[in-house]
C-alpha positions in Angstrom: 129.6 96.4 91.8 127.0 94.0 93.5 123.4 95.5 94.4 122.2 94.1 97.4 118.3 93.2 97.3 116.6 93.1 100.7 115.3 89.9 101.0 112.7 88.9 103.7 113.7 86.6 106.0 111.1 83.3 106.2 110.5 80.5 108.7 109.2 77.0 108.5 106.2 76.2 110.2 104.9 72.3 110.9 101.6 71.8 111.7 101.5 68.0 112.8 97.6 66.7 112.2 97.9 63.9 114.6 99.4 65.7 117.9 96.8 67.3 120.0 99.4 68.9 122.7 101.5 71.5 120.5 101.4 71.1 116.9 103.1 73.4 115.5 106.7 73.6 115.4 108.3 76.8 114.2 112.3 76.4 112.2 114.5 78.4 111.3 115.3 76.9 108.2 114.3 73.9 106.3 117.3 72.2 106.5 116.9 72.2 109.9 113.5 70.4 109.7 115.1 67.6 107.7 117.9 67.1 110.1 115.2 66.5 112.8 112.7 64.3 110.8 115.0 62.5 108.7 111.8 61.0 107.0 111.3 64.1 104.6 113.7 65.2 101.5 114.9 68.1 101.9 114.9 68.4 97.4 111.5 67.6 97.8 110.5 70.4 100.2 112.3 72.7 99.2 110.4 72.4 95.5 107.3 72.6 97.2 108.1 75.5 99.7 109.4 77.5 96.7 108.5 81.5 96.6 105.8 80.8 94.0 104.9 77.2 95.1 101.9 75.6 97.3 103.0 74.2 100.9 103.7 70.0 101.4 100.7 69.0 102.8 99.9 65.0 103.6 98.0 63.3 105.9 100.4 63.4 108.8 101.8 67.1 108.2 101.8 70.2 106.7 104.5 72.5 106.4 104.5 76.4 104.7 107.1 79.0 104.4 106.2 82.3 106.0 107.9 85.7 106.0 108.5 86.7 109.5 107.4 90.3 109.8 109.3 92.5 111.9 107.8 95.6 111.0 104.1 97.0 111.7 101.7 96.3 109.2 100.7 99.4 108.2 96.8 100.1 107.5 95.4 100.8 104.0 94.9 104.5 103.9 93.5 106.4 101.3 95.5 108.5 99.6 95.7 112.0 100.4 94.5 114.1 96.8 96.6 116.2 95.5 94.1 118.4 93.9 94.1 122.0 94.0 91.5 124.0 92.9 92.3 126.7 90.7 90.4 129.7 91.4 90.9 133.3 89.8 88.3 135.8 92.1 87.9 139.3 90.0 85.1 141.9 88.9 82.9 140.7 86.5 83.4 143.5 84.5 87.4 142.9 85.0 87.2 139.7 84.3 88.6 139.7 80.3 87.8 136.1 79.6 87.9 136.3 75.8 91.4 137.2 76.4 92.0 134.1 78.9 90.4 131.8 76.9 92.2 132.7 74.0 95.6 132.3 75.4 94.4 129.2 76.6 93.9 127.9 73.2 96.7 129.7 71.3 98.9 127.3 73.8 97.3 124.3 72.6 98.4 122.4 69.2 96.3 123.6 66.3 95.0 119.6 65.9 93.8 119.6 69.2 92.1 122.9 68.9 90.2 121.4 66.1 89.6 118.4 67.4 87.5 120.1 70.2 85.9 122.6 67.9 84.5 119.4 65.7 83.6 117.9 69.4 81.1 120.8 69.9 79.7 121.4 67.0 79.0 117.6 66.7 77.2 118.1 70.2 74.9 120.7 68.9 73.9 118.2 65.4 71.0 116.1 66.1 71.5 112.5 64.7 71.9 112.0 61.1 72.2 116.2 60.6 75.9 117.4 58.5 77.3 120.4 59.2 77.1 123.1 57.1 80.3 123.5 55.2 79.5 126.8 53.0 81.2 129.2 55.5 84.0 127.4 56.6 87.1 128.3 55.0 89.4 125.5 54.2 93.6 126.2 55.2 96.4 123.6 55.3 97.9 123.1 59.0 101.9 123.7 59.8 102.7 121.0 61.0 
């Protein structure tokens, strides 16, 4: 099964240094330039007019490649954000965050829950102060 890959299509323009009147000339293809200047190679542009290559440029001409666009450039627009804020409105005294924020832990990997309690209590040390370990209570993680 062959996958077809949309390919631009491209044209050949020729900017002639020396003409005043006109000096661009726009072809289709490059093959078609060399058939009506028999003075260039058509190896030899073609090599320079690759996708990834500079254009031919000499003292008499210069000659790109350029995608023909057939389609409106579209304008850089931000984009929108998808952010929804998550708001809960109760009663203050209906509120039962201990319970929330409990759940919201107990769903989180026990090496990320301590991970975040060593992050706070190494917010509340003051350089060069250790914890004190005499009430902690040392347990071996399920992994």
């Amino acid at each position: 099964m062959k996958i077809s890959v949309p390919q631009t299509k491209r044209v050949i323009i020729v900017y002639w240094k020396s003409k005043q009147e006109n000096p661009f000339e726009i072809y289709s293809s490059l093959k078609n330039f060399c058939l009506s200047y028999e003075a260039y190679n058509y190896n030899t542009l073609s090599n320079y007019l690759s996708k990834r290559k500079v254009a031919f440029d000499n003292e008499q001409v210069r000659i790109e490649r350029k995608p023909i666009i057939s389609k409106p450039v579209s304008k850089d627009v931000s984009p929108v954000r998808n952010i929804v804020p998550v708001v809960r409105k109760v009663l203050l005294k209906e509120a039962n965050d201990a319970e929330n924020d409990l759940d919201f832990w107990m769903q989180k990997p026990s090496k990320e829950r301590i991970s975040a309690v060593t992050y706070l209590v190494s917010q509340s040390l003051k350089s060069g102060q250790r914890m004190d370990k005499r009430k902690i209570k040392k347990r071996k993680l399920k992994a």
